[in-house]
Residue frames relative to the residue before (quaternion, step in Angstrom):
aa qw qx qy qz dx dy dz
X 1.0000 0.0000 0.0000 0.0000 0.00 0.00 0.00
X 0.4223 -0.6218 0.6093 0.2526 4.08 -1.06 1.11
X 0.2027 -0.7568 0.6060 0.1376 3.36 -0.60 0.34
X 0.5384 0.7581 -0.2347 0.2833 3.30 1.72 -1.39
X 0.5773 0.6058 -0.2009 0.5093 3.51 1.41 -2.00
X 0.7868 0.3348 -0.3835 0.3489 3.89 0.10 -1.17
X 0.6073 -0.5237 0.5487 0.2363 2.98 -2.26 0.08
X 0.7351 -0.5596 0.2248 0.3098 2.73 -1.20 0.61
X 0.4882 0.6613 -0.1644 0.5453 2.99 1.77 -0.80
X 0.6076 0.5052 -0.2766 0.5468 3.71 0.54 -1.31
X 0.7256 0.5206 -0.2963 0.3388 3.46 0.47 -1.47
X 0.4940 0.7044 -0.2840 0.4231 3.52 1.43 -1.51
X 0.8643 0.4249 -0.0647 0.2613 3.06 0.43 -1.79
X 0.4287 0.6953 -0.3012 0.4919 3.10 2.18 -0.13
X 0.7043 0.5344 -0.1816 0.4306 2.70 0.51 -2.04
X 0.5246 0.5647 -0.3824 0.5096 4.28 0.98 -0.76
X 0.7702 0.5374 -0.1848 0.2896 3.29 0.45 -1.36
X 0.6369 0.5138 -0.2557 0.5148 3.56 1.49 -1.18
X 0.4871 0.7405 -0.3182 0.3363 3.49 1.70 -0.95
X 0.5337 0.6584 -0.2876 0.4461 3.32 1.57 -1.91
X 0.8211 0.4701 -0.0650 0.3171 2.92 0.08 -2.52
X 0.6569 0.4906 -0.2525 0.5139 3.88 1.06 -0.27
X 0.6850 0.3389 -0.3351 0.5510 3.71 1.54 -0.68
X 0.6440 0.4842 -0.3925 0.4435 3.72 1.09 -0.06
X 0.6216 0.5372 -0.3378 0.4593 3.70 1.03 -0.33
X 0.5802 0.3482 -0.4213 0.6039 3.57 1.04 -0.88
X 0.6612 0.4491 -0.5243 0.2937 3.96 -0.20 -0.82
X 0.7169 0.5295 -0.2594 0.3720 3.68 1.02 -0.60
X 0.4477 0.5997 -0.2802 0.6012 3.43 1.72 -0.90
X 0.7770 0.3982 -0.2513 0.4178 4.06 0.43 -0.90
X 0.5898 0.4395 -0.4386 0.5164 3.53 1.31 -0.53
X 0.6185 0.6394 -0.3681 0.2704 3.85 0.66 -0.93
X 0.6841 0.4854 -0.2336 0.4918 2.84 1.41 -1.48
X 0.5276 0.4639 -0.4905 0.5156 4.19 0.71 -0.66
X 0.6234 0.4852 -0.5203 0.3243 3.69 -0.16 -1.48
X 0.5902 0.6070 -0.3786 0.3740 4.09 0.88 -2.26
X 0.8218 0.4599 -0.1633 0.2940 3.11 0.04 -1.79
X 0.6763 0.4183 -0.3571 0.4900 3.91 1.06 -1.01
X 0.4600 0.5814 -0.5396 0.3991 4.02 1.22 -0.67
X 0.8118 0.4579 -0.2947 0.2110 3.31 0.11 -1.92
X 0.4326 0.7931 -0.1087 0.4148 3.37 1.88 -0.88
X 0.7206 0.1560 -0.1323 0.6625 3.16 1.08 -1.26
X 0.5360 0.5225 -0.5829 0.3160 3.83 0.50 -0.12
X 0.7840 0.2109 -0.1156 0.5722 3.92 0.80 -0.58
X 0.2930 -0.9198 0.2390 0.1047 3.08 1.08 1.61
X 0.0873 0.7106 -0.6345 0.2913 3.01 0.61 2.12
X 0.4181 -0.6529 0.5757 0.2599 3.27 -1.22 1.05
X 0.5177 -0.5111 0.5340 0.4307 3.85 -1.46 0.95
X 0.7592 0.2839 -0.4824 0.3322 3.98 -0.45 -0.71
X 0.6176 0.4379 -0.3765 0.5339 3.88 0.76 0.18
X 0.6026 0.4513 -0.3180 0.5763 3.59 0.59 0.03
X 0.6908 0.1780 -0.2908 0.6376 4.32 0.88 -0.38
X 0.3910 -0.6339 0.6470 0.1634 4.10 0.30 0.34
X 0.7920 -0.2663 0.4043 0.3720 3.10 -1.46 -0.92
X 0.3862 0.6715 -0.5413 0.3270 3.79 1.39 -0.03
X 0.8588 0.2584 -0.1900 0.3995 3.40 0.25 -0.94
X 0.6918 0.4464 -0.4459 0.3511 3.45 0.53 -0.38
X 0.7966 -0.4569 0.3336 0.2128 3.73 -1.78 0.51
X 0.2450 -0.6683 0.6172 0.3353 3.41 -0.07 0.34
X 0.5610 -0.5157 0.6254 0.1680 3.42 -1.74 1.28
X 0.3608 -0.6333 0.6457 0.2276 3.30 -1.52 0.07
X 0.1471 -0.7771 0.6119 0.0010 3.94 0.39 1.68
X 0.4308 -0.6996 0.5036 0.2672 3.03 -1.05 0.61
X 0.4504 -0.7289 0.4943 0.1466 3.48 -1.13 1.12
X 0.2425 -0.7501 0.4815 0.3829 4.17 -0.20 0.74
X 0.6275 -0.5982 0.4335 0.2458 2.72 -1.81 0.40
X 0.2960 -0.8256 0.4738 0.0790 3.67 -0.66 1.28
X 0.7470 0.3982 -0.0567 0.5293 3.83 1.58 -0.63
X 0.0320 -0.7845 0.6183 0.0355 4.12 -0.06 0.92
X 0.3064 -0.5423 0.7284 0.2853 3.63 -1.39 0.47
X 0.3345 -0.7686 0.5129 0.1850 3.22 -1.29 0.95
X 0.2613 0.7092 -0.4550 0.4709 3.18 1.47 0.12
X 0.8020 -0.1284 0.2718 0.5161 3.16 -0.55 -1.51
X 0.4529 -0.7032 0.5365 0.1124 3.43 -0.62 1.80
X 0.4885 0.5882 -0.4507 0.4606 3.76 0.78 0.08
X 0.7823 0.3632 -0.1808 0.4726 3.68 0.45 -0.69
X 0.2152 0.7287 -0.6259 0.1760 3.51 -0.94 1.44
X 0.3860 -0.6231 0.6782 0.0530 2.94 -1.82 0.81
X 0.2158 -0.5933 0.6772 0.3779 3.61 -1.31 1.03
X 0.8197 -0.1913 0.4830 0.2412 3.70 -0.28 -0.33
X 0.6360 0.5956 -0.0981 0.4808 3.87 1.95 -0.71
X 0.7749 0.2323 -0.0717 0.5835 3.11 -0.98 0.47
X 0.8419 -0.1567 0.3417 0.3871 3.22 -2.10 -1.03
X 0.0614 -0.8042 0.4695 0.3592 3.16 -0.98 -0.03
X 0.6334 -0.5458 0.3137 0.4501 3.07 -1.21 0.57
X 0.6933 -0.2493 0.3037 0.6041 4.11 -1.84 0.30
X 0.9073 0.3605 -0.2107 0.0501 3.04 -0.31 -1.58
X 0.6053 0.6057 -0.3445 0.3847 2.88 1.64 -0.10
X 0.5497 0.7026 -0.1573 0.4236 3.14 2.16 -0.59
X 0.4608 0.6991 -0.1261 0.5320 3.20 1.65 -1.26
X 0.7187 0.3372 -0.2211 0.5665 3.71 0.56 -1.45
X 0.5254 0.5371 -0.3931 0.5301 4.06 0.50 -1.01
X 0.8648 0.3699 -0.2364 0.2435 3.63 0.05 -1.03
X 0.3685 0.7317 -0.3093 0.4828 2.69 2.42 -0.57
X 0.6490 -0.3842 0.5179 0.4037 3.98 0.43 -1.41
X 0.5769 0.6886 -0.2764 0.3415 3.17 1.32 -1.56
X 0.3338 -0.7003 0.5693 0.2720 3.47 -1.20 0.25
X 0.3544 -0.7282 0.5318 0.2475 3.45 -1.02 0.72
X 0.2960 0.5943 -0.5856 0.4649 3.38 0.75 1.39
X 0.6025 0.6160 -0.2506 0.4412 3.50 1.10 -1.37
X 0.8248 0.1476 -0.3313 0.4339 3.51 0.53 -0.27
X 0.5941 0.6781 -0.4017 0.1610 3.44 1.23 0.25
X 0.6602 -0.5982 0.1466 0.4300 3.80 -0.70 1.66
């Protein structure tokens, strides 16, 4: 195929077209490969969610302990993440070391 001869337009409209033909080939390439992979799976009757482990699934959101107590009020704690809360800011701004409030 000349590529040279088309417009710019023509060209435009290729380039759309391979776009089709490349998301329908990978969408087919990925079913082939599940169908490959669940056969081989069940021929040595390993189940598929024991066969992908932990590769594929999300990591949860575990909870992280808490590493900071307000001594005020023993209800409020920080692991130590993120922002911190007023009060932990409040003491820091106080002088205080943020060792002092840690559990």
């Amino acid at each position: 195929m000349d590529l040279t001869n088309m417009s710019s337009a023509q060209l435009r409209d290729l380039q759309k077209q391979l776009e089709r033909e490349l998301k329908k080939r990978e969408s087919e390439d990925l079913a082939k490969a599940r169908e490959q992979i669940l056969a081989i799976a069940q021929s040595v009757g390993v189940p598929v969610k024991d066969l992908i482990g932990n590769a594929v699934r999300p990591k949860t959101g575990g909870t992280v302990a808490a590493r900071y107590r307000n001594p005020a009020d023993s209800s409020q704690q920080w692991t130590g993440r993120g922002r911190q809360p007023k009060w932990v800011k409040e003491w820091v701004e106080s002088g205080k070391a943020l060792d002092g409030l840690r559990i």
